[in-house]
C-alpha positions as CSV (number, residue, x, y, z in Angstrom):
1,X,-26.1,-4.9,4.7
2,X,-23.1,-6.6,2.9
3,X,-20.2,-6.5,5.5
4,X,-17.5,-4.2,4.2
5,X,-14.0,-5.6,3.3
6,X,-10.5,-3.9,3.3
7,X,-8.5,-5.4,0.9
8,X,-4.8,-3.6,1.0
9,X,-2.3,-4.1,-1.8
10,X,1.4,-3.4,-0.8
11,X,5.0,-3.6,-2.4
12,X,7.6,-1.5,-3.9
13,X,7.4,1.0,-6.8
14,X,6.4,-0.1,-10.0
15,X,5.6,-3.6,-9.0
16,X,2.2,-2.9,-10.2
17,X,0.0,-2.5,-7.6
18,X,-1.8,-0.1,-9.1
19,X,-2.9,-2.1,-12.2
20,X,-4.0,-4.8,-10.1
21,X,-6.0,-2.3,-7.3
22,X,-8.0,-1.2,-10.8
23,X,-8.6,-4.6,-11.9
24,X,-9.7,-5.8,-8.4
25,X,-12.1,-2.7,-8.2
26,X,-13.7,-3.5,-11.7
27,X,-14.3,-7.3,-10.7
28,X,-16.5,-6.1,-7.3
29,X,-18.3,-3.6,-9.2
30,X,-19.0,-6.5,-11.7
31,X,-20.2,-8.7,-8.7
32,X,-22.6,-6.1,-7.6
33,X,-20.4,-4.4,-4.4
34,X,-20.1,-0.8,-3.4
35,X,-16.1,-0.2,-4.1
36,X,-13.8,2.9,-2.5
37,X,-10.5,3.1,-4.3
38,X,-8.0,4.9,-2.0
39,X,-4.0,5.4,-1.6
40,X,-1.6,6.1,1.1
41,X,0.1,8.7,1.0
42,X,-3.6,11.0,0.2
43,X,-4.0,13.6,-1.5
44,X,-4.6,15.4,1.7
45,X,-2.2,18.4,2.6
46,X,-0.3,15.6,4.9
47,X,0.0,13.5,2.3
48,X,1.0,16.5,-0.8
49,X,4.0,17.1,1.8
50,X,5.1,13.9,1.7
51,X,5.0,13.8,-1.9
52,X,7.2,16.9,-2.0
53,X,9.7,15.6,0.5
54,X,10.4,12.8,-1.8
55,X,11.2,15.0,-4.7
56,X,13.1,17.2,-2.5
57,X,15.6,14.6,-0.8
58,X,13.6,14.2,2.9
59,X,16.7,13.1,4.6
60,X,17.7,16.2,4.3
61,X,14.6,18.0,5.7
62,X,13.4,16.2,8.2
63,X,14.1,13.4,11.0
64,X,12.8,10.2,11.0
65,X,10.6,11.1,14.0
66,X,8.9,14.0,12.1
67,X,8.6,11.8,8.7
68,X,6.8,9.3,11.0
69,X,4.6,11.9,12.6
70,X,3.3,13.1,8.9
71,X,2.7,9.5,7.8
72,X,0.9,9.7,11.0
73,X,-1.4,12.6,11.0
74,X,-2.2,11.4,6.8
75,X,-3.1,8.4,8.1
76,X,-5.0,9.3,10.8
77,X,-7.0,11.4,8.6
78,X,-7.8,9.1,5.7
79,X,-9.2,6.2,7.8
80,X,-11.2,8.4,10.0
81,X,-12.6,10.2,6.3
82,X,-12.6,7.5,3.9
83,X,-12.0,4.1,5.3
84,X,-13.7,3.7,8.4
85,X,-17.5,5.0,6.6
86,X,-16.8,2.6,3.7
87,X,-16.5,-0.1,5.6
88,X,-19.3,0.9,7.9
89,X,-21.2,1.6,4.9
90,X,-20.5,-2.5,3.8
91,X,-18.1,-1.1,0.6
92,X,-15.0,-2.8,-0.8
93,X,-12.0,-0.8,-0.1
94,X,-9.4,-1.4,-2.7
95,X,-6.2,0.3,-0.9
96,X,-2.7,0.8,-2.4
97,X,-0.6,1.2,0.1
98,X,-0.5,1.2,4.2
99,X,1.0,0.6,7.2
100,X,2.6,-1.9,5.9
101,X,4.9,0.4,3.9
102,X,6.0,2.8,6.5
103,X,7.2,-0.1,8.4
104,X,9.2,-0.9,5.1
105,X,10.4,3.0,4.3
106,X,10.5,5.1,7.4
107,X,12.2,2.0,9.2
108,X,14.5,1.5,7.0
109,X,15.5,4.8,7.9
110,X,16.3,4.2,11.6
111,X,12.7,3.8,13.7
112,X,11.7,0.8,15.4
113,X,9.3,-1.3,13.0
114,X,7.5,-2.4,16.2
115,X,6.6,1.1,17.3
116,X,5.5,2.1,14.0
117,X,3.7,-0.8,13.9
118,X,2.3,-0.6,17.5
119,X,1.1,3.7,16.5
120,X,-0.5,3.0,13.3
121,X,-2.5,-0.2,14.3
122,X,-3.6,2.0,16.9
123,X,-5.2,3.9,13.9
124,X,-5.3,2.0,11.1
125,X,-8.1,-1.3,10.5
126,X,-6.1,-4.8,9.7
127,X,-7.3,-5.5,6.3
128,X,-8.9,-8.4,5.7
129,X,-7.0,-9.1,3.0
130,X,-3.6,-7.9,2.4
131,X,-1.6,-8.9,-1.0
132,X,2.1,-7.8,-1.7
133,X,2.6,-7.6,-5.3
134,X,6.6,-9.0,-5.6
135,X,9.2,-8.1,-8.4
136,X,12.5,-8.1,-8.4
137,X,14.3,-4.3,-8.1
138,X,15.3,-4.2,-11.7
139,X,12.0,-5.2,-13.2
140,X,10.9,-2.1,-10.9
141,X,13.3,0.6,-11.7
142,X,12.7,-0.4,-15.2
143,X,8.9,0.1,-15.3
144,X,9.4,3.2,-13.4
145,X,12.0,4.6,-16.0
146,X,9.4,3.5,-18.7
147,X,6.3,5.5,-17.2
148,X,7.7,8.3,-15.8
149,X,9.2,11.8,-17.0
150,X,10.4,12.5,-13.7
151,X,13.8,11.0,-12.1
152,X,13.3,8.6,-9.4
153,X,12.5,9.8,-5.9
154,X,13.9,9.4,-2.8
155,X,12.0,6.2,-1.9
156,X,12.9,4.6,-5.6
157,X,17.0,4.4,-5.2
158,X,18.0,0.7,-5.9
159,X,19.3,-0.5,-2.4
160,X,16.4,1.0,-1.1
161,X,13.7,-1.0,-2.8
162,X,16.2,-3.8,-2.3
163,X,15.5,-3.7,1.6
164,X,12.1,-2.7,1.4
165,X,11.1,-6.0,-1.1
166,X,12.8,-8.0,1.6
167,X,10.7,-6.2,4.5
168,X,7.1,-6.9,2.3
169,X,8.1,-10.7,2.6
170,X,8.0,-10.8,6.3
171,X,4.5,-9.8,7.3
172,X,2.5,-13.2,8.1
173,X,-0.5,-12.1,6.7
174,X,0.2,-11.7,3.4
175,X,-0.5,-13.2,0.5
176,X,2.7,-12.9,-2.1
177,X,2.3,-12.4,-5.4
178,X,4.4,-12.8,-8.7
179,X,4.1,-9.1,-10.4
180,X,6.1,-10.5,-13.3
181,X,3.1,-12.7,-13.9
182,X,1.0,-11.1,-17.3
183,X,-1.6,-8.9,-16.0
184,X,-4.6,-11.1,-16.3
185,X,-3.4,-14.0,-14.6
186,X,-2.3,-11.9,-11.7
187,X,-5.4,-10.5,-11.3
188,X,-6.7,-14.2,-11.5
189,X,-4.3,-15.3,-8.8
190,X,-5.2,-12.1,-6.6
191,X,-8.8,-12.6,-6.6
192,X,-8.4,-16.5,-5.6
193,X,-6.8,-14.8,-2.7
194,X,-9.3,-12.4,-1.7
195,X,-11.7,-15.1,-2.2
196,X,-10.5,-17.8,-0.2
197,X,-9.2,-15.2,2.9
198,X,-13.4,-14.3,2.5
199,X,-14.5,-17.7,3.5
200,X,-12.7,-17.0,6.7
201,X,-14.0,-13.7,7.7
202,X,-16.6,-13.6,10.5
């Protein structure tokens, strides 16, 4: 059996993560791989409520602490359901979004990045391969503005993103990538990434 791989896309709103997690996808499927698209926050009843918080204005309906504990129980849920069997299974996870971006959001809101990163790598596999998508804040809000009817949520404000672009460009691991770049060749440059972190995997 193929050994499964957990590649994890991060970065702000409408940086184009999604696109690329598509594209990604398609190529394995191409290559002949088993592939598991998958999101943080689910569409689990953790992860609807953290959807509607966002709409709602979550600052005002709930501490940190609590926001942290619903990332929490989502995330607990989804790798036990969905990522850890894929990966047993020798699958490609394609995954927008994960720990990565509640270190960015919820501690920007006042939690200690290190104990959020201490609880959720407790529960949460290190991807093998983990690619921020970068744009700058006004490419963003734009693209956002363009593709949705709805007004921006709670985690979209400008100075928000601002802080949480900056965060995504401190995590060692990751491989940075221009998501101002036409869509081909940033798939191009993602899966030269994926490829080369591969030839380093045990």
């Amino acid at each position: 059996m193929a050994r499964g791989l957990l590649i994890v896309l991060e970065g702000i709103d409408g940086s184009g993560k999604t696109t690329l997690a598509r594209g990604i996808a398609e190529t394995f499927r191409a290559r002949g791989r088993e592939v598991v698209v998958t999101a943080e926050p689910t569409n689990g009843p953790h992860g609807q409520r953290i959807r509607d918080l966002t709409r709602t204005g979550r600052r005002e309906e709930m501490t940190p602490e609590e926001e942290f504990a619903l990332f929490t129980d989502d995330r607990r849920e989804h790798v036990e359901g969905v990522v850890y069997p894929a990966l047993e299974r020798g699958d490609v996870v394609v995954q927008d979004r994960s720990y990565f971006s509640t270190v960015a959001y919820q501690g920007d809101r006042g939690l200690s990045r290190a104990h959020i990163l201490e609880v959720s790598t407790r529960i949460a596999p290190t991807p093998d391969v983990l690619l921020v998508v970068d744009v700058p804040v006004d490419v963003a809000l734009e693209r956002i503005r363009a593709t949705r009817d709805a007004p921006a949520d709670d985690f979209e404000k400008a100075a928000n993103l601002e802080r949480a672009r900056a965060t995504f460009q401190t995590f060692d691991a990751a491989t940075v990538l221009d998501g101002t770049l036409p869509p081909s060749i940033l798939l191009a440059r993602a899966l030269a990434a994926i490829d080369s972190r591969r030839l380093n995997l045990p």
